[in-house]
C-alpha distance (Angstrom), angle and dihedral (degrees) to the residues before:
residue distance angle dihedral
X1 . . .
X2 3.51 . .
X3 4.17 119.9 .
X4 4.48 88.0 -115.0
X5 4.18 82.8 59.6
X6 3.93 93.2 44.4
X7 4.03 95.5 51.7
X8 4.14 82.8 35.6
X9 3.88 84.5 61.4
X10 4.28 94.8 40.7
X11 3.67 87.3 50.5
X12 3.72 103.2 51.5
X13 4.37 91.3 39.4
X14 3.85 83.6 52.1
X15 4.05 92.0 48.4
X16 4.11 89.5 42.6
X17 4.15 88.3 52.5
X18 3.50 96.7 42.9
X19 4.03 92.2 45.5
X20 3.99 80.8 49.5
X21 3.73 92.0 46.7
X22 3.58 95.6 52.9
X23 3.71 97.7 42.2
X24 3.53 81.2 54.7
X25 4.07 96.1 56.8
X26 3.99 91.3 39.2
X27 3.30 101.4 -110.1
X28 3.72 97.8 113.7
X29 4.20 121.7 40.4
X30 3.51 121.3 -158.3
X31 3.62 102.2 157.2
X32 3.83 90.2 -174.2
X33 4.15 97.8 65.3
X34 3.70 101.1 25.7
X35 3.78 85.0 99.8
X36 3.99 87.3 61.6
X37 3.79 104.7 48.2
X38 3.59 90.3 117.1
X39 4.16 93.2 52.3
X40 3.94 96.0 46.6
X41 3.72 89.7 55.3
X42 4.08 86.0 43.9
X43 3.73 91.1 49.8
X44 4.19 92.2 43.6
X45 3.59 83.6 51.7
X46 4.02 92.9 56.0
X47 3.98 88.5 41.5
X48 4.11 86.6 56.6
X49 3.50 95.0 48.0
X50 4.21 95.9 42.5
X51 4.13 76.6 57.8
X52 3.02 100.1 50.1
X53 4.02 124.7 90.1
């Protein structure tokens, strides 16, 4: 996996927690994927450690 994929990876895990984060705090409503707050942080989890070495 090249080091373009890796920070590819790192950058979309960091957009799915932060989208999680502020869904969380209230400052972002998206009444469709509230229910899965828990599974996109589960799934940016996975991406960071696919990336990872």
């Amino acid at each position: 996996m090249s080091n373009k994929t890796r920070s590819i990876l790192k950058a979309i895990a960091v957009i799915l927690v932060l989208l999680a984060v502020l869904m969380h705090i209230g400052w972002v409503a998206i009444p469709v994927i509230t229910v899965y707050k828990f599974w996109i942080v589960v799934i940016a989890f996975g991406l960071l450690l696919i990336s990872s070495k």
